[in-house]
C-alpha positions, -999 to 999 in steps of 0.1 A, spaced: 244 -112 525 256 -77 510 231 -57 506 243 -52 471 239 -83 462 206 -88 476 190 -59 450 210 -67 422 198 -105 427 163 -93 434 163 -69 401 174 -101 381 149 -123 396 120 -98 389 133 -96 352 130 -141 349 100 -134 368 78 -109 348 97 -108 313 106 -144 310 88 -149 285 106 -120 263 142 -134 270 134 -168 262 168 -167 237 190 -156 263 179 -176 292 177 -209 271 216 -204 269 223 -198 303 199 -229 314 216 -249 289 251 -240 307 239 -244 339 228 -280 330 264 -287 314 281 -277 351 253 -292 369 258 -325 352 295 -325 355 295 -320 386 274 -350 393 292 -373 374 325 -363 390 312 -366 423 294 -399 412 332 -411 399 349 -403 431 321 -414 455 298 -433 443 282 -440 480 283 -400 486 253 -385 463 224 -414 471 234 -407 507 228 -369 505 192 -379 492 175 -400 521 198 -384 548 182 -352 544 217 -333 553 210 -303 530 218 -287 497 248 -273 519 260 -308 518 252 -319 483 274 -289 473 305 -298 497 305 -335 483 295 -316 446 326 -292 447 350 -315 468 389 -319 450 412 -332 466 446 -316 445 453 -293 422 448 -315 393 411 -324 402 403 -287 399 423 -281 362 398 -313 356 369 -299 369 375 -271 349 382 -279 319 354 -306 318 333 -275 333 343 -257 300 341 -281 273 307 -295 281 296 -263 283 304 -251 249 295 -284 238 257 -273 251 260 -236 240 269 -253 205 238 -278 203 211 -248 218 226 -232 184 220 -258 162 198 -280 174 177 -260 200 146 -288 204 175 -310 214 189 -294 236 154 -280 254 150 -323 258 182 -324 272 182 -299 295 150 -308 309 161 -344 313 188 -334 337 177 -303 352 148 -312 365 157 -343 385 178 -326 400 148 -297 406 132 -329 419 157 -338 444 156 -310 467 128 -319 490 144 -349 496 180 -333 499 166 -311 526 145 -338 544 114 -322 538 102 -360 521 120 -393 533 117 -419 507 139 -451 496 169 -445 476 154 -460 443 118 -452 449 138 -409 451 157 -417 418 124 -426 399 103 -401 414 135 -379 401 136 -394 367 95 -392 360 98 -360 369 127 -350 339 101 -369 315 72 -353 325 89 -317 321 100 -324 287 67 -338 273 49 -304 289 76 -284 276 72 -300 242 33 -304 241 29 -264 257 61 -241 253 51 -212 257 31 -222 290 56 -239 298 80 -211 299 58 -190 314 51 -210 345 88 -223 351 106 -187 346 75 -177 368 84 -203 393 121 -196 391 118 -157 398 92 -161 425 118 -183 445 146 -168 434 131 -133 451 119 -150 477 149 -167 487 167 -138 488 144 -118 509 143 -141 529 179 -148 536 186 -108 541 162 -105 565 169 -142 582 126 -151 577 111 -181 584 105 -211 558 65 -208 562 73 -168 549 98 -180 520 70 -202 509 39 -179 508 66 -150 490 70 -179 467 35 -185 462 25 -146 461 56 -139 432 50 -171 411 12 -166 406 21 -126 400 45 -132 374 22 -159 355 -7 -141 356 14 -111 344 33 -131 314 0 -150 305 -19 -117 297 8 -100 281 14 -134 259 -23 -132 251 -20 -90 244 10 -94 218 -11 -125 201 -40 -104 197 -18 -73 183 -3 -96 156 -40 -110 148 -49 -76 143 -19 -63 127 -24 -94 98 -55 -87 96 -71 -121 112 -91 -103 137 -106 -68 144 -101 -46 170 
């Protein structure tokens, strides 16, 4: 990995991780176009090989190998398709974060994290049935959505938390060719920083504003 890349990747995850909560705005666009690509994809893959995607799950071959079978075209024509489906479901998300932004929060959630969910058993940390992987998947896009909706601002706080810590972790990690056991404790150490760090600056600004109205004294 360029080294380059590393810091700039590492800046940018510290940012997610300890001012999430302050670029809610523009992060709820760029999760709503990851979604769109993410979900199409899925459903390419799913229409070319339908076999290829439930294999990947109780195989345990690797996110390297979800993203072969994931970014697989066979001509020229497959990629101006990919594309342009790429493109137009995109703006078709960017559109509905505009107007409709609960919506689309609910159907981001719906897809992303599933496919969140997925992982351990991409990577054959957890061998499980095909079915018994795509529930598991599915209760857990539910289950984000109803948190997200009964507890935003937690909610935010813990999965921009979450994201950054891993992100950085990754990273490091990566660079400096660390074991998993290391990746998971940076993880840990990052995630908990950056909540406890967004939690009492949440609870700071609250207070401010309180005080500012005059709803509480200083």
């Amino acid at each position: 990995m360029n080294s380059l890349v590393m810091i700039g990747g590492v800046i940018s995850a510290y940012l997610v991780l300890f001012l999430g909560l302050r670029f809610e705005r523009y992060l709820a666009y760029v999760r709503i176009v990851l979604v769109a690509v993410a979900a199409t994809l899925v459903v390419l893959a799913i229409a070319r090989n339908p076999a290829a995607l439930p294999g990947v799950l109780t195989q345990g071959s690797g996110t390297r190998s979800a993203l072969d079978i994931l970014l697989y075209t066979e001509g020229a024509w497959e990629i101006v398709l990919l594309a342009i489906a790429t493109i137009a479901i995109s703006a078709g998300g960017i559109l509905l974060q505009t107007k409709a932004h609960k919506i689309a929060e609910a159907v981001s959630d719906l897809l992303l994290f599933p496919l969140l969910a997925a992982i351990p058993f991409v990577e054959g940390w957890i061998s499980l049935p095909t079915q018994t992987t795509l529930i598991l998947m599915a209760i857990a896009g539910v289950l984000a959505m109803a948190v997200h909706v009964a507890k935003p601002t937690a909610f935010l706080i813990w999965t921009t938390s979450l994201t950054g810590g891993a992100v950085a972790a990754l990273l490091f990690t990566r660079f400096y060719f660390l074991p998993l056991w290391v990746f998971l404790g940076m993880t840990a150490l990052f995630s908990i920083s950056g909540i406890v760090s967004q939690t009492l600056g949440h609870n700071s600004r609250m207070k401010n504003e309180r005080i500012m109205k005059g709803e509480e004294s200083a």
